[in-house]
C-alpha positions as CSV (number, residue, x, y, z in Angstrom):
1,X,88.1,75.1,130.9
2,X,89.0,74.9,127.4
3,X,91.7,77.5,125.4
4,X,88.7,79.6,123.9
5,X,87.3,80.3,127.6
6,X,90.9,81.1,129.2
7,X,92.1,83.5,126.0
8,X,88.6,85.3,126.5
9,X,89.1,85.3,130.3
10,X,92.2,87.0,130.0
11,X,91.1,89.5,127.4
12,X,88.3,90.4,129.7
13,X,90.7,90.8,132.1
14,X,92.9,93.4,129.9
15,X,90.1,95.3,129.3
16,X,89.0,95.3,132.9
17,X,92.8,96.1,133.6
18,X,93.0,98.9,130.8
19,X,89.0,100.4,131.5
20,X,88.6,99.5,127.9
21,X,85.0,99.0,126.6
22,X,85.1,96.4,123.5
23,X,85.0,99.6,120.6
24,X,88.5,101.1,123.0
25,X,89.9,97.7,123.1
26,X,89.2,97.0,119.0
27,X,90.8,100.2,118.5
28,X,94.0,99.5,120.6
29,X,94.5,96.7,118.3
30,X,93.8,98.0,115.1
31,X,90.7,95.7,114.6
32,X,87.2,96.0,114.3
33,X,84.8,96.0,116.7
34,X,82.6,93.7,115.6
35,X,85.6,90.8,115.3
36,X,86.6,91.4,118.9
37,X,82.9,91.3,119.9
38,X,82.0,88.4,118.2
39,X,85.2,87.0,120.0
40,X,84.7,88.1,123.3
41,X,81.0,87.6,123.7
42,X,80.5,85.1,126.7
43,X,78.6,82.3,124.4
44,X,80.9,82.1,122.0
45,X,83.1,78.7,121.1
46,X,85.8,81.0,118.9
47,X,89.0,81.1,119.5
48,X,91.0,83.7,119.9
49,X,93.4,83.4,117.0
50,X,97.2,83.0,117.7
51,X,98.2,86.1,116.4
52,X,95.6,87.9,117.5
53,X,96.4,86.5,121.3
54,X,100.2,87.7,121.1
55,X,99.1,91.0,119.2
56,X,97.4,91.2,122.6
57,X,99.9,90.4,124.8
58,X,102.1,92.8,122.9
59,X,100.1,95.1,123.2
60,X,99.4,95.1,126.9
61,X,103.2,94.9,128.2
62,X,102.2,91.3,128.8
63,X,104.6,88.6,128.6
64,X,104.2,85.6,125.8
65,X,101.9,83.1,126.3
66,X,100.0,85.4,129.0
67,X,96.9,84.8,127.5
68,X,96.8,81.2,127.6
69,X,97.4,80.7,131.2
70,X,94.6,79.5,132.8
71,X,95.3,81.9,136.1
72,X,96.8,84.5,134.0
73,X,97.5,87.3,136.9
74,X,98.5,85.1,139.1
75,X,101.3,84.0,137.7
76,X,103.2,86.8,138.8
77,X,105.1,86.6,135.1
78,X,106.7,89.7,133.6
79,X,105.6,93.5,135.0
80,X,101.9,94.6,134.1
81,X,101.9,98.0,133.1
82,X,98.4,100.0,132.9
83,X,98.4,101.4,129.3
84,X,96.6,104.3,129.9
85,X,98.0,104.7,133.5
């Protein structure tokens, strides 16, 4: 599994996480929607930028680096806090 598949893993799993649809998620990051879905679409080979991966991280209480673990949750690393919770 390459970085582009594990970042877009773990965004998936943020939104999943959050009950974010991709328009909620674009929003909580101040982007637009059609970035983060060209990003996140299953087919795609993009990478999630670096600064748009710790903007992400930041943004979800999650600790740096999160997003590039390959087993992300279970790493047990930092709290996980529901943003909307």
């Amino acid at each position: 599994m390459d970085l582009a598949e594990i970042r877009r893993n773990n965004a998936a799993a943020l939104m999943l996480e959050n009950a974010l649809d991709e328009l909620s998620f674009a929003l909580c990051l101040g982007k637009d929607e059609t970035q983060i879905a060209a990003l996140m679409s299953p087919n795609s080979k993009k990478l999630i930028p670096d600064a748009l991966a710790r903007l992400m991280e930041q943004t979800f209480s999650k600790p740096k680096l999160w997003l590039d673990q390959a087993d992300g949750d279970s790493q047990g690393q930092g709290p996980s806090f529901d943003l909307f919770g």
